[in-house]
C-alpha positions as CSV (number, residue, x, y, z in Angstrom):
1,X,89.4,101.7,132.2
2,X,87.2,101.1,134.9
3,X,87.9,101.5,138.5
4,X,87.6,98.3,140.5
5,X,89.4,96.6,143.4
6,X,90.7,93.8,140.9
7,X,93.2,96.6,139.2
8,X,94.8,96.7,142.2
9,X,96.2,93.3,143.1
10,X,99.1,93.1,144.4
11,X,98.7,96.3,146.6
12,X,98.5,96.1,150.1
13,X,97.9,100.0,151.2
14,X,95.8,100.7,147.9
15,X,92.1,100.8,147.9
16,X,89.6,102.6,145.5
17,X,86.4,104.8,146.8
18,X,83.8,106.2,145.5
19,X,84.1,110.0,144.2
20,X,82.6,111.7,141.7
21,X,86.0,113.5,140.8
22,X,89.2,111.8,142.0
23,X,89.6,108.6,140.4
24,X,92.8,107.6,141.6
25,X,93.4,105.3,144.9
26,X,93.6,105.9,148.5
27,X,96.3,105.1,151.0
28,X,94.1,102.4,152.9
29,X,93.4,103.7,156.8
30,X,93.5,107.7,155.4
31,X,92.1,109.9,154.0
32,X,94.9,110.5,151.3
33,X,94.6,110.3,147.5
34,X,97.0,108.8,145.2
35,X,96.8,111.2,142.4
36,X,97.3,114.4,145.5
37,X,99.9,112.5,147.1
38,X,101.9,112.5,143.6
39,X,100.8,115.9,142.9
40,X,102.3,117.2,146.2
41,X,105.5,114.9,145.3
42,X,106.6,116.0,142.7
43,X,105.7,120.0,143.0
44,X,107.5,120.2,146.2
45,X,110.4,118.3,146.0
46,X,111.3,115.8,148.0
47,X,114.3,113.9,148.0
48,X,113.0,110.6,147.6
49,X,110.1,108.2,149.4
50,X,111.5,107.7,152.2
51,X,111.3,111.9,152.8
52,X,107.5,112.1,151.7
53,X,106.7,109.1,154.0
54,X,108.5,110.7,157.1
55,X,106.5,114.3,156.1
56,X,103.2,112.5,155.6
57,X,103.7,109.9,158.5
58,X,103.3,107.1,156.7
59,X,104.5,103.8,156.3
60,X,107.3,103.7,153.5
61,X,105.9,100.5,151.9
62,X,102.8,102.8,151.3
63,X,104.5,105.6,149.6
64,X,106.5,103.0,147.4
65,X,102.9,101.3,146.1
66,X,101.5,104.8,145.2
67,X,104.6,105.5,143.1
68,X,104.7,102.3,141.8
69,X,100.6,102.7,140.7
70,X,101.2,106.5,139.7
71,X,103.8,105.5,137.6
72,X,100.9,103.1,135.6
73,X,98.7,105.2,135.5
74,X,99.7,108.8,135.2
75,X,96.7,109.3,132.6
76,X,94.1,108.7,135.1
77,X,96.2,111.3,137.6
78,X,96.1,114.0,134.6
79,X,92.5,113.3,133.7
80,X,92.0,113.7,137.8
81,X,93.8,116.8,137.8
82,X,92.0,118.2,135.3
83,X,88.6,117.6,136.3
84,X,89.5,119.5,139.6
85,X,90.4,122.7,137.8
86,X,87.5,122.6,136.4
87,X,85.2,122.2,139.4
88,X,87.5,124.7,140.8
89,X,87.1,127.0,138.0
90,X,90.6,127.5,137.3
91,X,92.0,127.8,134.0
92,X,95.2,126.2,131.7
């Protein structure tokens, strides 16, 4: 799958940017990452969206596209998270 801004019609706050690790897309207007934001979601517990977009201080509508595209795409997330470890040296 290649990453290009056609995958992600139909997403307003989603845009993609070049890096050679994270694949995943970016909350447009910050420096957040899709696959970190989900990361930090679901290890940490939050109640729901509307929690993790009052923490984060973004917009709701925002938070509910990066689910909605983490959902699709978890493998890309994985294979993200993975690749980190391994830059970082850190081990299964």
């Amino acid at each position: 799958m290649g990453y290009m801004a056609e995958e992600l019609d139909g997403y307003k706050w989603l845009e993609y940017r070049p890096h050679p690790i994270r694949k995943s897309p970016y909350i447009k207007g910050t420096r957040i990452n899709v696959g970190i934001l989900m990361v930090q979601y679901n290890t940490f517990g939050y109640k729901g969206p509307k929690d993790l977009a009052r923490d984060r201080d973004l917009p709701l509508e925002a938070i509910i596209e990066a689910i909605d595209w983490y959902r699709k795409n978890k493998d890309i997330v994985t294979q993200e998270c993975a690749e980190v470890r391994r830059f970082l040296g850190v081990e299964d």
